[in-house]
C-alpha positions in Angstrom: 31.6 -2.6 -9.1 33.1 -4.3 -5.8 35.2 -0.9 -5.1 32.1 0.5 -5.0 30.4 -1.5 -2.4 33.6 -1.9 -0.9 33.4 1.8 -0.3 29.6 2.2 0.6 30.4 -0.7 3.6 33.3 2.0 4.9 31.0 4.8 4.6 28.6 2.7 6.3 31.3 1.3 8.8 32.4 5.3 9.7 29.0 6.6 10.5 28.2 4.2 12.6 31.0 4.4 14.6 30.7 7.7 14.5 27.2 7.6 16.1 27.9 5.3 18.8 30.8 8.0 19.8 28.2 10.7 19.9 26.1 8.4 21.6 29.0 7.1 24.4 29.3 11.3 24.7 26.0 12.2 25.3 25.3 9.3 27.6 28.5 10.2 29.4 27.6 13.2 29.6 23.7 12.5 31.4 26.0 10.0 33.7 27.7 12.9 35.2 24.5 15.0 35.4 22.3 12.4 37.0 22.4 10.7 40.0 20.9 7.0 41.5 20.1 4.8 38.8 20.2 6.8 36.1 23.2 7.5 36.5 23.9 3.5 36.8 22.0 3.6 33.5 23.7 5.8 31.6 26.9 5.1 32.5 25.9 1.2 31.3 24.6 3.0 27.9 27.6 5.4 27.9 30.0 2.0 28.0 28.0 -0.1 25.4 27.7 3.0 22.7 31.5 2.9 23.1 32.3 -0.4 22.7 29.8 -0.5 19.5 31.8 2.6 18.0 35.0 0.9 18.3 
């Protein structure tokens, strides 16, 4: 039973880190797009979704 829950907490583990790369991504991407403090903003969102998927 532990391999299971072992693997549930890597599935678990992979999608989130694979959300907070889309996130860094999009947020990156509005960063580029945007300009005053939204782009301040998104760049700060775009740099905490990445450290969160890593």
């Amino acid at each position: 039973m532990t391999a299971f829950w072992d693997g549930a907490a890597l599935v678990e583990d992979l999608a989130s880190a694979g959300r907070g790369g889309l996130n860094a991504a999009y947020f990156s991407r509005r960063a580029r797009a945007a300009s005053g403090p939204r782009r301040l903003a998104a760049g700060v969102l775009a740099l905490l979704c990445g450290g969160a998927a890593l």
